[in-house]
N, C-alpha and C positions, 0 to 999 in steps of 0.2 A: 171392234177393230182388231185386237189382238185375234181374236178366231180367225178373221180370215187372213191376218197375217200369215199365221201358222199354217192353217190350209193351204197359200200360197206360195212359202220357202218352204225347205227341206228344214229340221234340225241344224243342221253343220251352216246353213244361208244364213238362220236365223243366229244363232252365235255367234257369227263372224260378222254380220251386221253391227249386233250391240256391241262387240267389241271394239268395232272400228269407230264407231260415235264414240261410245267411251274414253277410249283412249286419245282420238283424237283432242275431244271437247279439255283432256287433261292436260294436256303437250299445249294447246291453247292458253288454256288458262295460267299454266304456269309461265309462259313466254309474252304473254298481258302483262302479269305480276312482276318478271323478270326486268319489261320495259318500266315499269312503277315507279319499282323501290331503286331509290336513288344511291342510301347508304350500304357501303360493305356489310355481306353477308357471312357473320362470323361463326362458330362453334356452337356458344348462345343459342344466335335464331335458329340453327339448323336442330338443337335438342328439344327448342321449345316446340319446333314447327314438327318435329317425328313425333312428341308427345303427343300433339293434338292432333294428328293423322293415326297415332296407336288407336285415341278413341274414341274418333268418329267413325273410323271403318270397320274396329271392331262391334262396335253399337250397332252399326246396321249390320254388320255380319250374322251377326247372331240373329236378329230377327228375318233376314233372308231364308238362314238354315231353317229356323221355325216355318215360311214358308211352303219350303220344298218338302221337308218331313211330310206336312201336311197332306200336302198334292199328291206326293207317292204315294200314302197311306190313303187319298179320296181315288186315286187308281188305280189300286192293289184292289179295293176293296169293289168299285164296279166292274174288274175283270172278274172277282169273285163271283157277284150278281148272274154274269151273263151265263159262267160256266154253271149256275145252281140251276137258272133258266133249262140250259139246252141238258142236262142232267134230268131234268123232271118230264122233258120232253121225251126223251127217251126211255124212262122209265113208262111211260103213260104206253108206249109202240109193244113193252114185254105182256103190258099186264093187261090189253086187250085179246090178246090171242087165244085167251078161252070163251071171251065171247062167240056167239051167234056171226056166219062167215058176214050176213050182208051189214049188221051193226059193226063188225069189227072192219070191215071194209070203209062204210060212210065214217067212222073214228079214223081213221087212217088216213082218208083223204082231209080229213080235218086238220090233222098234226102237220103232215103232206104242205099245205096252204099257208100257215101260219110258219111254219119255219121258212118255207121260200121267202116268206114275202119279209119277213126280218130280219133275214139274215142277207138278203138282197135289196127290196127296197128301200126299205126302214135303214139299215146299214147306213147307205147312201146319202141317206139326209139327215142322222146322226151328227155326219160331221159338219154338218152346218146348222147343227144346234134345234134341231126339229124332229117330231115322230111321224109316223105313217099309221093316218087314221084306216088306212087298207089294213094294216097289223090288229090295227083294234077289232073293225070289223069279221077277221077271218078269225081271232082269238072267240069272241063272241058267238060266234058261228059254233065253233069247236063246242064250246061251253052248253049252246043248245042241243047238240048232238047229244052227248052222253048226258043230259036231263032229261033225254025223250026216251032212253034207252031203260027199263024195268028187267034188272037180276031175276032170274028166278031161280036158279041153283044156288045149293051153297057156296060152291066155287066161283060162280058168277058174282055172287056178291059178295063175296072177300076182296077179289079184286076189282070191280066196281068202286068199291070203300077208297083202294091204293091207286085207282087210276083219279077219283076225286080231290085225292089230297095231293094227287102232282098235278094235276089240272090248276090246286088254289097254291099251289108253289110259284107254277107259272108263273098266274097273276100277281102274285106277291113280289118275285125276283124283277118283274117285269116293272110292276110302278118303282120300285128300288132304280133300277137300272136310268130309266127313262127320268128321278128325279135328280140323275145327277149327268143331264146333260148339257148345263148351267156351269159357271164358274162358282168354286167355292169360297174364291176370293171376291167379297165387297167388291162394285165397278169402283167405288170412293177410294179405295184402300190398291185395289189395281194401278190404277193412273198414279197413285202416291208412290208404288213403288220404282215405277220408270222414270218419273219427274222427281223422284229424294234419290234415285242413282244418281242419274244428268247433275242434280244439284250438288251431291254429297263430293265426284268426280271434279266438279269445276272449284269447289271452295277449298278439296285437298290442295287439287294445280296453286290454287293464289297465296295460298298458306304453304307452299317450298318456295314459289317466288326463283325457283331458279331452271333454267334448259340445260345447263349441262346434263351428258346420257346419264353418267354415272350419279350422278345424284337425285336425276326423274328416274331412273328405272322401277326401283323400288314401288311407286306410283301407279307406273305404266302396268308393271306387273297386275298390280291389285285391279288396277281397268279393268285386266283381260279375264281374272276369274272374276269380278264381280259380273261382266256383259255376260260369258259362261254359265254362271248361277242364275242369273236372270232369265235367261233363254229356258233352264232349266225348270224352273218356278211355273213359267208361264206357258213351258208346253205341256204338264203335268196338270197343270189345271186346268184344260179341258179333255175328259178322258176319251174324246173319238175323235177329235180332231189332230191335224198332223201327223208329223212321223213315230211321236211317241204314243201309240192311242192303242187300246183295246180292240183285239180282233175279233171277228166273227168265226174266225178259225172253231171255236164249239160248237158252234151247230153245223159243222161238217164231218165231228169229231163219231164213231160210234154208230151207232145205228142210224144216228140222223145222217151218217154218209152216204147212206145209200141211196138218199133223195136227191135224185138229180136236177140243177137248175135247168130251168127252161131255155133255151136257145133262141137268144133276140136274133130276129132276119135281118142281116148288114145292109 
């Protein structure tokens, strides 16, 4: 649900959305509370009621930030992945070229295949949380190519050796990449975080008990970064989907630029 949320608003949709529940559900609940309590609200309630708002919101503040840290750090690290990916890929284009013209040709058109198709189709359906067994297949392909291929020079097989170990780079930044097309946050622990904001948002409002601006600001405030942080948390944790997501921008970076996509007929 949250994925294709985020597939379907922008960043700034999605923030403004959870803010606007937020804050609304708080302005609610305080104006519930307001109708409630019947007795004057004196100095007293207002110290004890900003105590227990100091540390409910900073309790989950803290575990939000742990959150986000998180997700940054699980997106930093698969934009890592992809650039190791289209690095290796390229490297593999240098170090064929002392091959034999028609093997360095059929390896060419191998790399050729395998970067279109993942950096275009695969791309594509990334963001909705799935791989393209066309990527697998044309990787595989590749892989048969240079196993059919026998060095016979020195030269040829020095770099036969350096085109093998980017070939198992590939493979290796590739299952990395692709395992983290998944949330890294529990679905259990997901839902607890949108339903303990909702919840934590509605008990602060009954616990001030009061609608004056000036005394809900303080509150309302806090709605609007916590819906902010939240938006943040939850578009971070999935690193292809939405506005915040890992480009494909590498594999058009470099040598692999010169591969040009193929041109769908409109």
């Amino acid at each position: 649900m949250v994925r294709e949320l985020i597939n379907t608003l922008s960043f700034w949709q999605l923030a403004l959305l959870y803010i606007l529940i937020l804050t609304v559900l708080t302005y609610l609940a305080a104006f519930i509370s307001t109708r409630l309590i019947t007795f004057p609200i004196d100095k007293d309630h207002r110290a004890l009621s900003n105590s227990l708002i100091s540390i409910l919101s900073a309790g989950f503040s803290v575990l939000l930030a742990f959150i986000i840290i998180n997700t940054w750090n699980y997106l930093l690290k698969t934009q890592d992945e992809v650039a190791k990916e289209a690095d290796a890929l390229a490297a593999m284009m240098r170090d064929i070229h002392v091959f034999p013209a028609p093997v360095k040709t059929k390896i060419m058109n191998g790399i050729y295949n395998y970067t279109i198709i993942a950096r275009t189709q695969e791309w594509a359906m990334l963001t909705q949380g799935k791989e393209s067994s066309a990527a697998w297949a044309a990787l595989h392909h590749l892989i048969t190519i240079l196993q059919s291929f026998e060095p016979r020079t020195t030269l040829e097989r020095i770099y036969y050796t350096q085109a093998v170990r980017n070939l198992e780079t590939v493979l290796e930044t590739r299952r990395n990449r692709l395992a983290r097309l998944h949330s890294i946050i529990p679905d259990k622990l997901n839902s607890a975080l949108i339903i303990g904001s909702i919840f934590l948002v509605v008990i602060l409002g009954l616990i001030r008990g009061e609608t004056n601006f000036l005394h809900i600001t303080p509150l309302l405030f806090f709605s609007i970064v916590l819906g902010f942080n939240l938006a943040i948390a939850l578009s971070f944790d999935y690193p292809y989907s939405g506005d915040i997501a890992v480009s494909n921008h590498f594999f058009y970076q470099g040598m692999l630029g010169t591969f040009k996509d193929p041109v769908t007929p409109s």
